[in-house]
C-alpha positions as CSV (number, residue, x, y, z in Angstrom):
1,X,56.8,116.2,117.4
2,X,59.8,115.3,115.0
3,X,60.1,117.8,111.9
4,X,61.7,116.2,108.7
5,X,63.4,117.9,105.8
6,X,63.2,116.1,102.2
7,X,65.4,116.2,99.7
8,X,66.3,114.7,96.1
9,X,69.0,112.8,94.0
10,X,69.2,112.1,90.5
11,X,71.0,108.7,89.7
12,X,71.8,108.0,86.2
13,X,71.2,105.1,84.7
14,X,74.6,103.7,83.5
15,X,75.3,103.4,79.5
16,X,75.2,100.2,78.3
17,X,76.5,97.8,75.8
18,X,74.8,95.2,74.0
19,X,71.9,94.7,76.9
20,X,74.4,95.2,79.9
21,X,75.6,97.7,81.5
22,X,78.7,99.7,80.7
23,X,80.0,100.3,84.5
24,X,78.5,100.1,88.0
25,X,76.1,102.4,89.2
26,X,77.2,105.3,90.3
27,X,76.2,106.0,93.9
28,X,78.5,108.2,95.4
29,X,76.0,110.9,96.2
30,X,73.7,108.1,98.0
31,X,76.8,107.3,100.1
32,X,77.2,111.5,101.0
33,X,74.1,111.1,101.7
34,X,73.3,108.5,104.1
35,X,76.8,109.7,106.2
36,X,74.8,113.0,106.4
37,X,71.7,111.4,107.9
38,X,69.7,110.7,104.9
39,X,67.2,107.9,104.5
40,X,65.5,106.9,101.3
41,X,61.7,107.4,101.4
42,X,61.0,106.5,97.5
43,X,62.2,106.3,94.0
44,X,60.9,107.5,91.1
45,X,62.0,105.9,87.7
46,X,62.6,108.5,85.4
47,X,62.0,107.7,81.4
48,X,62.1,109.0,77.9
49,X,58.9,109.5,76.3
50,X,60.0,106.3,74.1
51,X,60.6,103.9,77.2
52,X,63.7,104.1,77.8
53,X,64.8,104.2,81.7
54,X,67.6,107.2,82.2
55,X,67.9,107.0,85.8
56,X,66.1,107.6,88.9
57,X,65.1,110.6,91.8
58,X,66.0,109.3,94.5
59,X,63.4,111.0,97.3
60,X,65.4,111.5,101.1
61,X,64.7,112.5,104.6
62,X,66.1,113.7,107.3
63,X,65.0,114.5,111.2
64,X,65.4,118.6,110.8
65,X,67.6,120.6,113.0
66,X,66.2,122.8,115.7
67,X,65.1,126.3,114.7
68,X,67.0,128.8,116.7
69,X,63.6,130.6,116.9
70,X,65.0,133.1,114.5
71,X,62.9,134.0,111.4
72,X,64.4,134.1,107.6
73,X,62.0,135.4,105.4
């Protein structure tokens, strides 16, 4: 049976000017990501009580590693 791990980025919308955007997206961490074996499972827009759009959670998996057997808690 294949165990998954989960795991979350934040993306920031960019600031914009007059409608448009200011720069590119940033996605640097979603590249990190995906070299580390990440794959997006969802996104979850992320706004201000006015409306206004700030950004998004990314929501990841990955396959999990194999426990050694050895117990942490």
């Amino acid at each position: 049976m294949t165990k998954w791990e989960y795991g979350q980025i934040f993306v920031p919308t960019p600031e914009s000017f007059g409608g448009m955007p200011r720069e590119a997206l940033d996605i640097s961490k979603v590249q990190r990501a995906g070299m580390e074996g990440w794959e997006l499972v969802s996104s979850i827009p992320y706004s201000t009580p006015q409306g206004e759009v700030r950004g998004a959670f990314l929501l990841l998996k990955r396959e999990a590693k194999p426990s050694d057997g050895s117990s942490s808690r």
